[in-house]
N, CA, C and O atoms as a DFTB+ gen file, in Angstrom:
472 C
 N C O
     1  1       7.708      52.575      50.279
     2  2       8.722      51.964      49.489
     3  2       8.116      50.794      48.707
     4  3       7.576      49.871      49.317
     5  1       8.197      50.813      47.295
     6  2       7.885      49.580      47.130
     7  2       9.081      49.127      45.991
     8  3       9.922      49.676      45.279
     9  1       8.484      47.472      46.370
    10  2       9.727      46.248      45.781
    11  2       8.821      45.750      44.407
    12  3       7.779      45.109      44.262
    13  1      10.023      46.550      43.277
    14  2       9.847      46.051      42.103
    15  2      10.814      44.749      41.846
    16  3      11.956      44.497      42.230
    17  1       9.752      43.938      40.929
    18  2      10.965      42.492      40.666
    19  2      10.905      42.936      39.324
    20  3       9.889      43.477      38.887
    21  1      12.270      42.682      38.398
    22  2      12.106      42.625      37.035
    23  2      12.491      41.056      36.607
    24  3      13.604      40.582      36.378
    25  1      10.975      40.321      36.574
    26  2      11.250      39.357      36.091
    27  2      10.426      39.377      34.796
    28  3       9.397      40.039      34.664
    29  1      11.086      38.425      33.652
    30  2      10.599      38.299      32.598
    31  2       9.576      37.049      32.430
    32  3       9.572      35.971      33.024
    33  1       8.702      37.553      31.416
    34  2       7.851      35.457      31.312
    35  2       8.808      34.922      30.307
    36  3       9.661      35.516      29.647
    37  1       8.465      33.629      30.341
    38  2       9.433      32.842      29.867
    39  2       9.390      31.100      30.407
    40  3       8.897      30.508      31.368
    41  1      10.161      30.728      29.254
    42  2      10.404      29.175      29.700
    43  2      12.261      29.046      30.193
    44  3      13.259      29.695      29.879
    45  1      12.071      28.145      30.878
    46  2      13.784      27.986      31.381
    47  2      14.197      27.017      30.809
    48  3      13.236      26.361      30.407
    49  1      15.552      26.365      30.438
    50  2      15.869      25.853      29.649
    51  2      15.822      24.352      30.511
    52  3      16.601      23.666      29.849
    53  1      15.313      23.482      31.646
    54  2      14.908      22.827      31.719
    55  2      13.799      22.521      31.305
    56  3      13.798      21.395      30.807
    57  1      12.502      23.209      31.283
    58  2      11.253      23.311      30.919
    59  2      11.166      22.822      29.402
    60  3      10.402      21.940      29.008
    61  1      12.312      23.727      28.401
    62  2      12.325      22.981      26.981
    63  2      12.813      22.113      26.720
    64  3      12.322      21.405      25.841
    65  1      14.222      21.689      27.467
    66  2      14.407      20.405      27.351
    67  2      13.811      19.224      27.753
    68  3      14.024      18.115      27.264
    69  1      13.005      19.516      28.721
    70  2      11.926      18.249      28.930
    71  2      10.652      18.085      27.927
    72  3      10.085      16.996      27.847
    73  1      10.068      19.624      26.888
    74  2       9.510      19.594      26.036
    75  2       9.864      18.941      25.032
    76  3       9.046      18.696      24.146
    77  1      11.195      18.510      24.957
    78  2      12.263      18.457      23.412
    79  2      11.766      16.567      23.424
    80  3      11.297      15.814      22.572
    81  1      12.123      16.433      24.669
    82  2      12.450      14.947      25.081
    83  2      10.769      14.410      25.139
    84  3      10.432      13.231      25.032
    85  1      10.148      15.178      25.266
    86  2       8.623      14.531      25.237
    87  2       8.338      13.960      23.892
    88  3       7.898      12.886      23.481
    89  1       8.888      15.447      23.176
    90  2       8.160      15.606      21.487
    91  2       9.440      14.137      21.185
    92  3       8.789      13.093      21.168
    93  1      10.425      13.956      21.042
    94  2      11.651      12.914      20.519
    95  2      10.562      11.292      21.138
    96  3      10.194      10.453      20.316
    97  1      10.322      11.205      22.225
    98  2       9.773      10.344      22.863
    99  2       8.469       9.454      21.825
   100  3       8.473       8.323      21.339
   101  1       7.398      10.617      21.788
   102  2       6.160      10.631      21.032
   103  2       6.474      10.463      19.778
   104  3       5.556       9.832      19.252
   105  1       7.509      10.763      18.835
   106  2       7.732      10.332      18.037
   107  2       8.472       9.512      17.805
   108  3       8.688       9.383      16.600
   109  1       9.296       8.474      18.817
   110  2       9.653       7.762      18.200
   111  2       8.914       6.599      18.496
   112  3       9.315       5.583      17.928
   113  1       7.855       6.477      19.301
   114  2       6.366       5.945      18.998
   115  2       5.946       5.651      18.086
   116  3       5.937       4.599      17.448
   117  1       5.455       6.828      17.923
   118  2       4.538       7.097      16.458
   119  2       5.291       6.820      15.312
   120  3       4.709       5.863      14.801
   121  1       6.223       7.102      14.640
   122  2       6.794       7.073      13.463
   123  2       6.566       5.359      12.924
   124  3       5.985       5.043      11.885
   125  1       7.262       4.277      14.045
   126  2       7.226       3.241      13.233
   127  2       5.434       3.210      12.936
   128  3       5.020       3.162      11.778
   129  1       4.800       3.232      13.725
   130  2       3.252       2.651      13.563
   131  2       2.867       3.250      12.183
   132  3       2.126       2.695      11.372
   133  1       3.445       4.412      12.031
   134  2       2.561       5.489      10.626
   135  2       3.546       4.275       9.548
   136  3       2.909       3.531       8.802
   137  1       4.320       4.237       9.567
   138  2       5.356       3.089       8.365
   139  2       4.475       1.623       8.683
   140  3       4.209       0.890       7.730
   141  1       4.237       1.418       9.458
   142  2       3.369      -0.328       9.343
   143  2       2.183      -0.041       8.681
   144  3       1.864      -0.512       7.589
   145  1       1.233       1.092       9.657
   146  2      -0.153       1.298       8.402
   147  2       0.084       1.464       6.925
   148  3      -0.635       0.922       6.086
   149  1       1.386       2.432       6.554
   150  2       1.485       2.451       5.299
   151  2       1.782       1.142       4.406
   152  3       1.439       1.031       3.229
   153  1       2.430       0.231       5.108
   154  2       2.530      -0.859       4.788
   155  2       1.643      -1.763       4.007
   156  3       1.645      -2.304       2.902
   157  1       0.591      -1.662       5.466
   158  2      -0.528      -2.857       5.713
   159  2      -1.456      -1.795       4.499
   160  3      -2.242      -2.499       3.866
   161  1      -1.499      -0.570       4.153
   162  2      -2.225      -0.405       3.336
   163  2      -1.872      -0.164       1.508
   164  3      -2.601       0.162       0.571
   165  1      -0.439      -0.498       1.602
   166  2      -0.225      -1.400       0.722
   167  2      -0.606      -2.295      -0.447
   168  3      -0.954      -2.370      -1.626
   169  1      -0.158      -3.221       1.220
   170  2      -0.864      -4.492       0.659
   171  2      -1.745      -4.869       0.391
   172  3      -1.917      -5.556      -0.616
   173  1      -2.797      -4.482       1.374
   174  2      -4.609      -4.684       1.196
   175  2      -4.741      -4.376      -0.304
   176  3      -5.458      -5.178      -0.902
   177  1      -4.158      -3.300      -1.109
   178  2      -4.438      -2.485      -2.326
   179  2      -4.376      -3.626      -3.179
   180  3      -5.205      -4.212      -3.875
   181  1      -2.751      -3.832      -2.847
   182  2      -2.116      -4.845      -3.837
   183  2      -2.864      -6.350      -3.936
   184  3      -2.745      -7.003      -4.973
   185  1      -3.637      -6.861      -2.802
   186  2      -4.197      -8.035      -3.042
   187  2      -5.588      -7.730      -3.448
   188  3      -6.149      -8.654      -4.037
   189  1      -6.258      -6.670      -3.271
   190  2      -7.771      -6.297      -3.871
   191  2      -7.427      -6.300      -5.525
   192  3      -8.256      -6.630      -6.373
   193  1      -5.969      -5.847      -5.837
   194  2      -6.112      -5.260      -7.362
   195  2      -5.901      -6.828      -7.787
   196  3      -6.573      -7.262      -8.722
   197  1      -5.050      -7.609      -7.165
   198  2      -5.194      -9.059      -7.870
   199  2      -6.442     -10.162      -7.402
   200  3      -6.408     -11.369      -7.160
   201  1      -7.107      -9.558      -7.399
   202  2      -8.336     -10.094      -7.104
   203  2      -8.954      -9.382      -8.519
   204  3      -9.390     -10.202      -9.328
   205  1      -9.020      -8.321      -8.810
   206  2      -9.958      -7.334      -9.712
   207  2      -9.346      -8.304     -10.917
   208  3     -10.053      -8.779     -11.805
   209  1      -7.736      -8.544     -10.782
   210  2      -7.061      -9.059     -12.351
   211  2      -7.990     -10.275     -12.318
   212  3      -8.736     -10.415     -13.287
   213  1      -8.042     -11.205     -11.290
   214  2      -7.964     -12.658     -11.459
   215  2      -9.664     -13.016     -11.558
   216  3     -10.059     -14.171     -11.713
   217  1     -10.565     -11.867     -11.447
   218  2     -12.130     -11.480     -12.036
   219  2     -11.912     -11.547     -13.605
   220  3     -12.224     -12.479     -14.346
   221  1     -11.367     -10.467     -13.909
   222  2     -11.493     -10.003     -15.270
   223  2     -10.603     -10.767     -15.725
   224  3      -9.972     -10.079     -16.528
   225  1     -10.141     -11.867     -15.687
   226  2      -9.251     -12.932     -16.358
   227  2      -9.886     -14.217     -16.436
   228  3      -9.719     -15.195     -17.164
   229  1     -10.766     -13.909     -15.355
   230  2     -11.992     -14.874     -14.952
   231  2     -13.432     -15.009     -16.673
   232  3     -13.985     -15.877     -17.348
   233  1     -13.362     -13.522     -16.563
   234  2     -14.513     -12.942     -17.393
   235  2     -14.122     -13.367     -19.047
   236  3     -14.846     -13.585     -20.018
   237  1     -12.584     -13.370     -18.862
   238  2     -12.045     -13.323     -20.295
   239  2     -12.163     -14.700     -20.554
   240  3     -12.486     -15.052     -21.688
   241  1     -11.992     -15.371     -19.848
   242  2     -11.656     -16.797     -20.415
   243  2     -13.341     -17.668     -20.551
   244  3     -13.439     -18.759     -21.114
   245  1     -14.361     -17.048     -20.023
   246  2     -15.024     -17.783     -20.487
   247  2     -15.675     -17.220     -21.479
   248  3     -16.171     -17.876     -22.395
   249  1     -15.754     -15.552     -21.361
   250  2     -15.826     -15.075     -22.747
   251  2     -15.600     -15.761     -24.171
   252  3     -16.474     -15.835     -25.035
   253  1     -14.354     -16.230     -24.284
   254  2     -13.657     -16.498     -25.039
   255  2     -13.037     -18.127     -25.221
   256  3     -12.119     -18.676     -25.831
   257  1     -14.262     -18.553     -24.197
   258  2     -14.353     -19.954     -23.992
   259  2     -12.541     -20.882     -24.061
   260  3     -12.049     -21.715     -24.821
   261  1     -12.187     -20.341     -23.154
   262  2     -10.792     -21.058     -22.745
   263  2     -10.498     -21.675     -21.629
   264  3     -11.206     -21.276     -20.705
   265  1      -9.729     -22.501     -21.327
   266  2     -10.256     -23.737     -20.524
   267  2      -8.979     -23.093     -19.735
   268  3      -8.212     -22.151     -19.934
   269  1      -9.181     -24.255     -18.575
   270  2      -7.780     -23.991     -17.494
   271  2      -6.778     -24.504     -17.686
   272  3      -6.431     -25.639     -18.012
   273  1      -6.015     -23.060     -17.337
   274  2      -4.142     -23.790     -17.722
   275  2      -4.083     -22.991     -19.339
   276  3      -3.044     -23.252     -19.946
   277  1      -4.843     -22.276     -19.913
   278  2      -4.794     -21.272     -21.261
   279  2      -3.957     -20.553     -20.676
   280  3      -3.939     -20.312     -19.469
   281  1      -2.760     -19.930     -21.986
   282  2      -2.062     -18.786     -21.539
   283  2      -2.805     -17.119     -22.109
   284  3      -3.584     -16.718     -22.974
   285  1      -2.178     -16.699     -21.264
   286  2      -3.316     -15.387     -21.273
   287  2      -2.048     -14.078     -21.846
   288  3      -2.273     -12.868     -21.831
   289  1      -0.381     -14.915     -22.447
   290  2       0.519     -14.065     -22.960
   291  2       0.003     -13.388     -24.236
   292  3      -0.282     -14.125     -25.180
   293  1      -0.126     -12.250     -24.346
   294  2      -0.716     -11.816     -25.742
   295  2      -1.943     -10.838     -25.317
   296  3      -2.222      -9.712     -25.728
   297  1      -2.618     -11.719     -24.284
   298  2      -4.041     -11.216     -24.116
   299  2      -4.638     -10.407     -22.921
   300  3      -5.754     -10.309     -22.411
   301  1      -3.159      -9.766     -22.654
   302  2      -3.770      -8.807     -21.585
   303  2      -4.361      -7.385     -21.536
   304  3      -4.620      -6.732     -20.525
   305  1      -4.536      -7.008     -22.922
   306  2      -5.064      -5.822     -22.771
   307  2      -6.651      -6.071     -23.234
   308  3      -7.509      -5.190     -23.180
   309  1      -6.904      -7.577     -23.746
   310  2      -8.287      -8.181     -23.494
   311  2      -8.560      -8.513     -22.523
   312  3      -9.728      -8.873     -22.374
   313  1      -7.927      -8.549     -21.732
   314  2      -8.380      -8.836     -20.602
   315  2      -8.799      -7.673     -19.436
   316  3      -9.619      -7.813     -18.528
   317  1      -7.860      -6.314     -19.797
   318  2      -8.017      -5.569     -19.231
   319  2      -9.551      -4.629     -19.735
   320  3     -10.166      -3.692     -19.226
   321  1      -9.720      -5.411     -20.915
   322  2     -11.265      -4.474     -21.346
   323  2     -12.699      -4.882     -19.660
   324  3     -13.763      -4.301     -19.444
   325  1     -12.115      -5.919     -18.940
   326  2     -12.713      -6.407     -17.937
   327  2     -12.635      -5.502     -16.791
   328  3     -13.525      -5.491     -15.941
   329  1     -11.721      -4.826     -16.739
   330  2     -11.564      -4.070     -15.368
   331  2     -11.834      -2.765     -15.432
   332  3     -11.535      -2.114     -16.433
   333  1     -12.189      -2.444     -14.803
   334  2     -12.854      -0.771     -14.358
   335  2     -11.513      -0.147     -14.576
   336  3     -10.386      -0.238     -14.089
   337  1     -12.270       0.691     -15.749
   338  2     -10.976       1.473     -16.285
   339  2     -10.298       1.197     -17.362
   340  3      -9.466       2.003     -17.780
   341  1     -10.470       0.347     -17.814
   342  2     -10.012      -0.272     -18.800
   343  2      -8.456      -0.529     -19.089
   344  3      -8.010      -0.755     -20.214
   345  1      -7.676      -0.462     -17.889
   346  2      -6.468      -0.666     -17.647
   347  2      -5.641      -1.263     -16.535
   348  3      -5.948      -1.029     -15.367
   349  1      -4.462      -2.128     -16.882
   350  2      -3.899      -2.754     -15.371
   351  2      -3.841      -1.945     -14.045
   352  3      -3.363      -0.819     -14.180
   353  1      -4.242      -2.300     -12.761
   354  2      -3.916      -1.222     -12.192
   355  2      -2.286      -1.096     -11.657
   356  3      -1.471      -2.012     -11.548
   357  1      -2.179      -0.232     -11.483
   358  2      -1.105      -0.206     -10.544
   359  2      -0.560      -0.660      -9.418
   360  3      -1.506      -0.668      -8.630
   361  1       0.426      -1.058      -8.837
   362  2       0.332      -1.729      -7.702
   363  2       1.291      -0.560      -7.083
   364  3       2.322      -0.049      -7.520
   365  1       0.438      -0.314      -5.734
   366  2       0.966       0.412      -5.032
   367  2       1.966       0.821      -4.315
   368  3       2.040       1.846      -3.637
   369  1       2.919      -0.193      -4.514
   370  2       4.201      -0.734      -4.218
   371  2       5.161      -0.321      -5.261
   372  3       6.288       0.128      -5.049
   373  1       4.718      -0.476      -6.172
   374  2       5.724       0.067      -7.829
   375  2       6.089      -1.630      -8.099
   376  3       7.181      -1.948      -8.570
   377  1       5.353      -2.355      -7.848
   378  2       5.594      -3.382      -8.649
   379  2       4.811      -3.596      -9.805
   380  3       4.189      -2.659     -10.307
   381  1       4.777      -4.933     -10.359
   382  2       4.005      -4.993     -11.736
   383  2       3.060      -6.478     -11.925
   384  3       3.683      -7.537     -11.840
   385  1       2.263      -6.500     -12.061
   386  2       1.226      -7.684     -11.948
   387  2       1.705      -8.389     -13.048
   388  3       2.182      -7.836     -14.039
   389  1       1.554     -10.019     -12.856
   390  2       1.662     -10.840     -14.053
   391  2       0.348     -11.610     -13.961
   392  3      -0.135     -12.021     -12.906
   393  1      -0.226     -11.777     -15.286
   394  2      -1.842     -12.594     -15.038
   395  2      -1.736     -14.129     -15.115
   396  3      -2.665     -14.725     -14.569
   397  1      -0.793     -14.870     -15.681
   398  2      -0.788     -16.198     -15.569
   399  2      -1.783     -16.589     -16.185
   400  3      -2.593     -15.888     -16.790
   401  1      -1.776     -17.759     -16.061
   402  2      -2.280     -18.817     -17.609
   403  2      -3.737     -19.019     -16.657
   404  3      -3.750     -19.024     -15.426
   405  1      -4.966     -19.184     -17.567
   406  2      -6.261     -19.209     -16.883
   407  2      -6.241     -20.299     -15.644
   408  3      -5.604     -21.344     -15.777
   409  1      -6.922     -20.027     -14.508
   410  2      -7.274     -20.892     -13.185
   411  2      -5.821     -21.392     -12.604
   412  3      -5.532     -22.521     -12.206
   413  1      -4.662     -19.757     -12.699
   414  2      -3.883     -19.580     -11.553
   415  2      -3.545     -18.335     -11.395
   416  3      -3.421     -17.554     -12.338
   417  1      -3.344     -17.998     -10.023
   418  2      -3.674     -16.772      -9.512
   419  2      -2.572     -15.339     -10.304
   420  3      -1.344     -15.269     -10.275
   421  1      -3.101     -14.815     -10.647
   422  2      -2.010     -13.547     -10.923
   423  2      -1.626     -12.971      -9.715
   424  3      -2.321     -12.667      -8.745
   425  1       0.287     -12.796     -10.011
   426  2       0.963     -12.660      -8.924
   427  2       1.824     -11.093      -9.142
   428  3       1.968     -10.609     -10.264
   429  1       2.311     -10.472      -7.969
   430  2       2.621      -8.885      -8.365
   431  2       4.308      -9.503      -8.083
   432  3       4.577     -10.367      -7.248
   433  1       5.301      -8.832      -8.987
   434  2       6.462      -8.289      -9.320
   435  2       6.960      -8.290      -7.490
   436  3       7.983      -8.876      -7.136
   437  1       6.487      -7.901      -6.966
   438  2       7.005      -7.933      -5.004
   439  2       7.207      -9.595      -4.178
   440  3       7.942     -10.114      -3.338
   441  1       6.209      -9.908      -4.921
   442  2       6.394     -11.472      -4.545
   443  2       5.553     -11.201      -3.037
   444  3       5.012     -10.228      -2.511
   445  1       5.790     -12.726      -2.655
   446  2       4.968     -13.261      -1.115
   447  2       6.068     -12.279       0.026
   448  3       5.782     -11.754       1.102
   449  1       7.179     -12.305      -0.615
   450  2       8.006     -11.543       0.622
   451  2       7.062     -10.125       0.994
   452  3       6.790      -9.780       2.144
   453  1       6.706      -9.515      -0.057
   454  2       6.052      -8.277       0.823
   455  2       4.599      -8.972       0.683
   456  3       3.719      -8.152       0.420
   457  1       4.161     -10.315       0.803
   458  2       2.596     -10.735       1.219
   459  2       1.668     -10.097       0.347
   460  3       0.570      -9.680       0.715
   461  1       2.092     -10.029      -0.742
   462  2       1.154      -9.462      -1.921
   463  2       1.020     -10.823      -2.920
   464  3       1.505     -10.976      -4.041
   465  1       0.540     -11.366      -2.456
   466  2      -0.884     -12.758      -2.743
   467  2      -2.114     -12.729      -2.499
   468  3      -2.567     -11.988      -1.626
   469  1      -2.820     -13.477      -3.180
   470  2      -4.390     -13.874      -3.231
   471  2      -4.136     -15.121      -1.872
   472  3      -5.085     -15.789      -1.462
């Protein structure tokens, strides 16, 4: 005589619900951290590119022998002949750079609230 079992393979519905609750768990971990790096890399962008402006604003003004405290309204696409590329960059944020008058810092459209300063 023999004893057949008809069992099937398979997961039981504890087994996935403790899978469900792992994966919900792990991500709600992870999710904020991936939104802070995106953040923090950002900003790094946004203060390297006003660094690149406040070079090539650097370059322009003595180019063009202008002293500190010159306004630089008019003269930003001379100024941009300074930067790689030959154009403002973008700020990664969707804000918009302003260059300010020679020997003060150009500041981005986001302001210090999102820490996009020199």
């Amino acid at each position: 005589m023999q004893i057949t079992t008809n069992r099937k393979g398979g997961f039981t519905l504890v087994e996935i619900m403790i899978v469900v609750a792992i994966i919900g768990l792990l991500a709600a971990i992870a999710i904020p951290n991936f939104v802070k790096a995106r953040t923090s890399v950002q900003k790094n962008a946004c203060i390297a590119n006003l660094r690149q402006i406040e070079g090539a604003k650097e370059q322009w003004a003595l180019e063009n022998k202008k002293t500190e405290g010159a306004a630089t309204t008019g003269s930003e696409s001379a100024i941009n002949a300074f930067l790689r590329g030959g154009n403002t960059p973008s700020c990664p944020g969707n804000g918009s750079y302003t260059y300010g008058a020679v020997g003060t810092a150009p500041t981005c459209s986001l302001g210090s609230s999102a820490g996009h300063t020199l």
